[in-house]
C-alpha positions as CSV (number, residue, x, y, z in Angstrom):
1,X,0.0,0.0,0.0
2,X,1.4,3.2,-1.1
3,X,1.8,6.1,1.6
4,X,-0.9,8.4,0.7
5,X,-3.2,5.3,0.9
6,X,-2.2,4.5,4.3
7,X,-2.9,8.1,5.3
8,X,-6.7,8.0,4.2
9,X,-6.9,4.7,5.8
10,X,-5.7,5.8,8.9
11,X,-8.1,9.2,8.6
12,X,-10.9,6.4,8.4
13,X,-10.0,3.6,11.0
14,X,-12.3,2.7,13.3
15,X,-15.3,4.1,11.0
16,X,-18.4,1.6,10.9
17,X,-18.5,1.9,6.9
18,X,-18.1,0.1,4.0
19,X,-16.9,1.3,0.9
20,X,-17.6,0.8,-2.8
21,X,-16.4,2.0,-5.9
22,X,-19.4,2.7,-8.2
23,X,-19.8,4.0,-11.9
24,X,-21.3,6.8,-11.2
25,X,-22.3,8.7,-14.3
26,X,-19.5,7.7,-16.2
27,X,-17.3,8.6,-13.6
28,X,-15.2,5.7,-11.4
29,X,-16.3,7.3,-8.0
30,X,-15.5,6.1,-4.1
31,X,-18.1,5.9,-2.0
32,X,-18.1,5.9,1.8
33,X,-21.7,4.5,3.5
34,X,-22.6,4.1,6.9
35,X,-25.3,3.8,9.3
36,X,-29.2,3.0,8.8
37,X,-32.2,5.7,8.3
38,X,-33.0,8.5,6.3
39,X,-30.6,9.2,3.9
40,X,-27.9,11.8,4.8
41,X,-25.9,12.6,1.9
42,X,-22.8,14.4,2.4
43,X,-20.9,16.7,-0.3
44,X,-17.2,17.5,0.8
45,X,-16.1,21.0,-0.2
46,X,-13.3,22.0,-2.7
47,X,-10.7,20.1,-0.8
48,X,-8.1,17.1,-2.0
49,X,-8.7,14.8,-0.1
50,X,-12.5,14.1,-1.0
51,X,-15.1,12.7,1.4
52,X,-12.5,11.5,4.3
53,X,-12.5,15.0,5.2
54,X,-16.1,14.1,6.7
55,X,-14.4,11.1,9.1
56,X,-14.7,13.2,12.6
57,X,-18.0,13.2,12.2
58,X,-19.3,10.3,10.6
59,X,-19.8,7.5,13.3
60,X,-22.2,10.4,15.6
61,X,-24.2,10.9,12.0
62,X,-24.2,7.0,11.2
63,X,-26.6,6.9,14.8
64,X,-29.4,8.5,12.9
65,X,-29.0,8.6,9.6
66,X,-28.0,6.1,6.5
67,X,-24.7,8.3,5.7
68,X,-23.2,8.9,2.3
69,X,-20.2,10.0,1.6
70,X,-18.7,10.4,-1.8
71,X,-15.5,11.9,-3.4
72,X,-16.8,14.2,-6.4
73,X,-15.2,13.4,-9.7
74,X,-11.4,14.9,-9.6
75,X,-10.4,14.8,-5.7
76,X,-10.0,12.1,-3.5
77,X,-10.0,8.8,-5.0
78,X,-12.5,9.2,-7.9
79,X,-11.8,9.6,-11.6
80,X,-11.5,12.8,-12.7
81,X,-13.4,14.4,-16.0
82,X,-12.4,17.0,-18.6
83,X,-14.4,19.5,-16.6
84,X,-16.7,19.6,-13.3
85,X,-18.8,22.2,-14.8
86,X,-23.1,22.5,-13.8
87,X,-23.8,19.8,-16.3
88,X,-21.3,17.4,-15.4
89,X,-22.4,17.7,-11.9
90,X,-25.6,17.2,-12.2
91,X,-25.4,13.7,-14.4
92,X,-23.1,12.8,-11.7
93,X,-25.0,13.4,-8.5
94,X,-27.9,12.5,-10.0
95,X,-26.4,9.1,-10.7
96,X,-25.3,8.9,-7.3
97,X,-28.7,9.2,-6.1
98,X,-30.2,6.4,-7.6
99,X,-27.4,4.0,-6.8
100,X,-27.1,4.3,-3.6
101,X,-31.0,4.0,-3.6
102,X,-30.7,8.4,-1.8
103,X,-34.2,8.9,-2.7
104,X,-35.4,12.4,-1.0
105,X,-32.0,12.8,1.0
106,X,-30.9,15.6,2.8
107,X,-28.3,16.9,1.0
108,X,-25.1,19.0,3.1
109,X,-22.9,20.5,0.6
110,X,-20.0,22.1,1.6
111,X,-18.0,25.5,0.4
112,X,-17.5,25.0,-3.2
113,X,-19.9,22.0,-3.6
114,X,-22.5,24.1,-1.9
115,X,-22.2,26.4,-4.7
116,X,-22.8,23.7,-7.2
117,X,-25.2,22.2,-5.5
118,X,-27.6,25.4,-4.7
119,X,-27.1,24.9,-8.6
120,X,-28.9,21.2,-8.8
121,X,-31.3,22.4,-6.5
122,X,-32.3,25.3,-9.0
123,X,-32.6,22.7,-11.7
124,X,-34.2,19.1,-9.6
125,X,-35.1,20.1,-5.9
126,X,-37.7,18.0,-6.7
127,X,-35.0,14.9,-5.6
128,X,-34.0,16.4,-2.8
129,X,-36.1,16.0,0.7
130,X,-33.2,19.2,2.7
131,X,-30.5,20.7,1.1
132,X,-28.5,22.1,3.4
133,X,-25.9,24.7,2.2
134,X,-22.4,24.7,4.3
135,X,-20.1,27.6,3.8
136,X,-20.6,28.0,0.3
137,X,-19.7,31.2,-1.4
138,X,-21.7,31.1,-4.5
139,X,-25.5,32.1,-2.5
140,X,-24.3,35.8,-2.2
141,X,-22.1,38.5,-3.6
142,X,-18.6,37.3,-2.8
143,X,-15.4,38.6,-3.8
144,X,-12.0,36.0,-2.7
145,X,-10.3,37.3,0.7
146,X,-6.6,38.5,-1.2
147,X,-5.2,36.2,2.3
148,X,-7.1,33.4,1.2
149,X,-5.7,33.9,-2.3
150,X,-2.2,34.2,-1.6
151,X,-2.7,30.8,1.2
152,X,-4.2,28.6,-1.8
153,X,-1.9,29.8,-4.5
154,X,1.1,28.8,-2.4
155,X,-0.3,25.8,-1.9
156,X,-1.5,24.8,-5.1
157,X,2.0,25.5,-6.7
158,X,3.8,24.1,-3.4
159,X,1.9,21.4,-1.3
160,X,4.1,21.1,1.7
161,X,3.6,20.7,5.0
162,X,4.0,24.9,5.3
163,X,2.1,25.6,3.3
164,X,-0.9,23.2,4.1
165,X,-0.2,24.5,7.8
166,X,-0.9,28.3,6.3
167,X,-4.1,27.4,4.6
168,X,-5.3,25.9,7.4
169,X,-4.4,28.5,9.9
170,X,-6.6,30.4,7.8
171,X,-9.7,28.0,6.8
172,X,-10.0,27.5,11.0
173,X,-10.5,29.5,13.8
174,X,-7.8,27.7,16.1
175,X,-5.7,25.1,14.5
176,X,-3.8,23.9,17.3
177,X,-6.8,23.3,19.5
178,X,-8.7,21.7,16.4
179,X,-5.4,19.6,15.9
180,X,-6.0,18.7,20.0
181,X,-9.3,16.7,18.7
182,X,-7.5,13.6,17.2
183,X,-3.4,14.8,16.5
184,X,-3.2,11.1,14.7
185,X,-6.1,11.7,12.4
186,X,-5.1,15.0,11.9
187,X,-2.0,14.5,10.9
188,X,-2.8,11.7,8.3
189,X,-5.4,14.1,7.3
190,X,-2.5,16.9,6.3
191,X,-0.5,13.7,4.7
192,X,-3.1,12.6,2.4
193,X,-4.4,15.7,1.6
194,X,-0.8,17.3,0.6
195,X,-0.3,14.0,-1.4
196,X,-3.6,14.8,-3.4
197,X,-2.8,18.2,-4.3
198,X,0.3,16.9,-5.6
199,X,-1.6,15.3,-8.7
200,X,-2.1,17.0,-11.8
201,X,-5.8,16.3,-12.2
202,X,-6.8,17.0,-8.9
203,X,-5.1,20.8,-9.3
204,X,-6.9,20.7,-12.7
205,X,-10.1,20.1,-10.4
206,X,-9.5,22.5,-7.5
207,X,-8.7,25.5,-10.9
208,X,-11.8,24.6,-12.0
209,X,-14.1,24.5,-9.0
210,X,-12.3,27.7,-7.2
211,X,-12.7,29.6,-10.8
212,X,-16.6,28.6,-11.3
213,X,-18.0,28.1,-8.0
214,X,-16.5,31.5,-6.6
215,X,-18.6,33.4,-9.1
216,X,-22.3,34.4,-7.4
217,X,-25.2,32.6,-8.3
218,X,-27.6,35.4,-9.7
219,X,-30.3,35.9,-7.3
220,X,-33.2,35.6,-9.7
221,X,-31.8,31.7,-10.0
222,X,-31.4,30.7,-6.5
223,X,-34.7,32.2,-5.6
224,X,-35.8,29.2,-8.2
225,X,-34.8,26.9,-5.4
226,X,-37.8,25.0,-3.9
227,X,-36.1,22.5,-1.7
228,X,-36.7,23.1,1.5
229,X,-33.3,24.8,2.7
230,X,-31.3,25.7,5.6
231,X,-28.0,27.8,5.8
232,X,-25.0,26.4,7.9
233,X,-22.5,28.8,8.7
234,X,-19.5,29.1,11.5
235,X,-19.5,32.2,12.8
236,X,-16.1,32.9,12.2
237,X,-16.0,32.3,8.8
238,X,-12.5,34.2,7.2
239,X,-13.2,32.5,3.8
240,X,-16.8,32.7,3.4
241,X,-17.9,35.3,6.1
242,X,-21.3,35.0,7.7
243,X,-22.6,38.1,6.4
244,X,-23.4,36.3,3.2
245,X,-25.3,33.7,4.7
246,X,-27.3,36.8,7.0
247,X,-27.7,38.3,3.6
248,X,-29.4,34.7,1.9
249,X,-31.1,34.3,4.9
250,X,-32.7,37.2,4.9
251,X,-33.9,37.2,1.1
252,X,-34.5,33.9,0.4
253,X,-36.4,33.2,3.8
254,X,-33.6,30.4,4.6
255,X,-33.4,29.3,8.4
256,X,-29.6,30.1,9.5
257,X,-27.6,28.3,11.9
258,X,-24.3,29.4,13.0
259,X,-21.8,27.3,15.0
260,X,-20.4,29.2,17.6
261,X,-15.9,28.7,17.9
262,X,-16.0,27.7,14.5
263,X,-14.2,29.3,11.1
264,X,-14.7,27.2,8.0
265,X,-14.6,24.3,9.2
266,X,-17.5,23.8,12.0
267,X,-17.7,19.9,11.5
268,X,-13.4,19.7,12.5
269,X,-13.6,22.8,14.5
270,X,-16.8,21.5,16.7
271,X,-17.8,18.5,15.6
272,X,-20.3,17.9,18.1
273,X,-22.0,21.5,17.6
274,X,-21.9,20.7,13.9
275,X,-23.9,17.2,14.7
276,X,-26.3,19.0,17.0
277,X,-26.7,21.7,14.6
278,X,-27.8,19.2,11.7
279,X,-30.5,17.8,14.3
280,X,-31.9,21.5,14.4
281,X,-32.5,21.2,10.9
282,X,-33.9,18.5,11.3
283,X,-36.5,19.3,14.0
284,X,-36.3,22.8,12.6
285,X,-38.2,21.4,9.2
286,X,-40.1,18.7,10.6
287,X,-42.3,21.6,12.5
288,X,-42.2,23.6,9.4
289,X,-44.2,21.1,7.8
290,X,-47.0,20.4,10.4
């Protein structure tokens, strides 16, 4: 086993899941599944190391819910394609719905991903039971922190251990006391991740992504969402800061709920504020509906 495959097994020891590699759309895709229940489909954000980036929370999830976890096409362990583009997305997910049987899911997409899909949603709510939008730039008017900028560059040219440590000083509120959680998992977490970024496709990926899903959705099409949706923010947000969400909130009539200690990063930060805040949703539409 090759070194950056240790490291994602070692983010994901001790995880009650199995994993499968599906065609998905085309696309050879790696999909993590655990748990039993309503269908809880989780969309990693524009980050290298794909879907193991949920591991800290998973097992807690896996109590309640039937947890899905893919790598979208280009990072982690999945194929990549010429472009992850709004159509290309949308074949895929919508793939990855019906074979893993996700019918209605709740849907948490994360940063970039949220962007894309608030996109889907737009286009086939109708497949979605929640959609719950993490930290995603693309719901507001959003213009690329010049810090954040200069952190990814340096780490997109460079992925090494300082410059992962830079990005990430950034992305969180407190790295060192996030790093306190689990130092093992955290560290295979910065091994695996470095090692993705070091493949050409995956940069070709994160261009693409940080280039298309930066860009604001245009008001007049996210108010075409239907899907009953809730905003999940940390309140300390440097990359995507909680103003945007206040400001989709307050247009769009989305419930907001903001993790408290948190930066970008709520379900490392605070994992166990990011599972309680995903049972507010959850209670949150449920009365909603009566």
């Amino acid at each position: 086993m090759t070194a950056p495959a240790t490291a994602r097994r070692r983010m994901l020891t001790g995880l009650p899941i199995t994993e499968r590699r599906l065609d998905v759309g085309g696309v050879a895709t790696s999909v993590l599944e655990a748990g039993e229940g309503p269908v809880l489909v989780l969309l990693h954000g524009g980050i290298e190391c794909g879907g193991a980036y949920w591991a800290p929370v998973i097992a807690r999830l896996a109590e309640r819910y039937r947890v899905v976890v893919p790598d979208v096409p280009g990072l982690g362990e999945s194929a990549p394609v010429e472009r992850l583009d709004v159509e290309t997305f949308t074949t895929w997910i919508g793939d990855l719905l019906a074979q893993t049987h996700a019918s209605q899911p709740t849907l948490v997409a994360h940063s970039l991903l949220g962007s894309l899909a608030t996109r889907y949603a737009v286009r086939h709510g109708d497949a979605l039971g929640k959609l719950v939008i993490y930290g995603a730039p693309g719901v507001g008017p959003y213009r690329m922190p010049a810090r954040l900028r200069y952190v990814a560059i340096r780490f997109g040219i460079r992925p090494t251990a300082r410059n992962a440590e830079r990005f990430d000083r950034f992305a969180m509120l407190d790295l060192d006391a996030t790093r306190k959680h689990d130092p093992p998992w955290f560290e295979a977490f910065d091994e695996y991740t470095r090692s993705r970024a070091g493949v050409a496709h995956v940069k070709r990926t994160m261009r693409q992504l940080i280039g298309a899903q930066t860009r604001p959705i245009p008001d007049e099409e996210t108010a075409r969402v239907t899907t009953s949706t809730t905003l999940l923010w940390g309140r300390h947000d440097r990359m995507v800061p909680l103003r945007i969400a206040k400001r989709a909130a307050g247009m769009f009539g989305w419930p907001l709920h903001v993790v408290e200690d948190a930066a970008h990063a709520p379900h490392l930060e605070q994992p166990d504020a990011f599972v309680q805040a995903l049972a507010a949703v959850d209670a949150a539409v449920t009365e909603r509906r009566r």
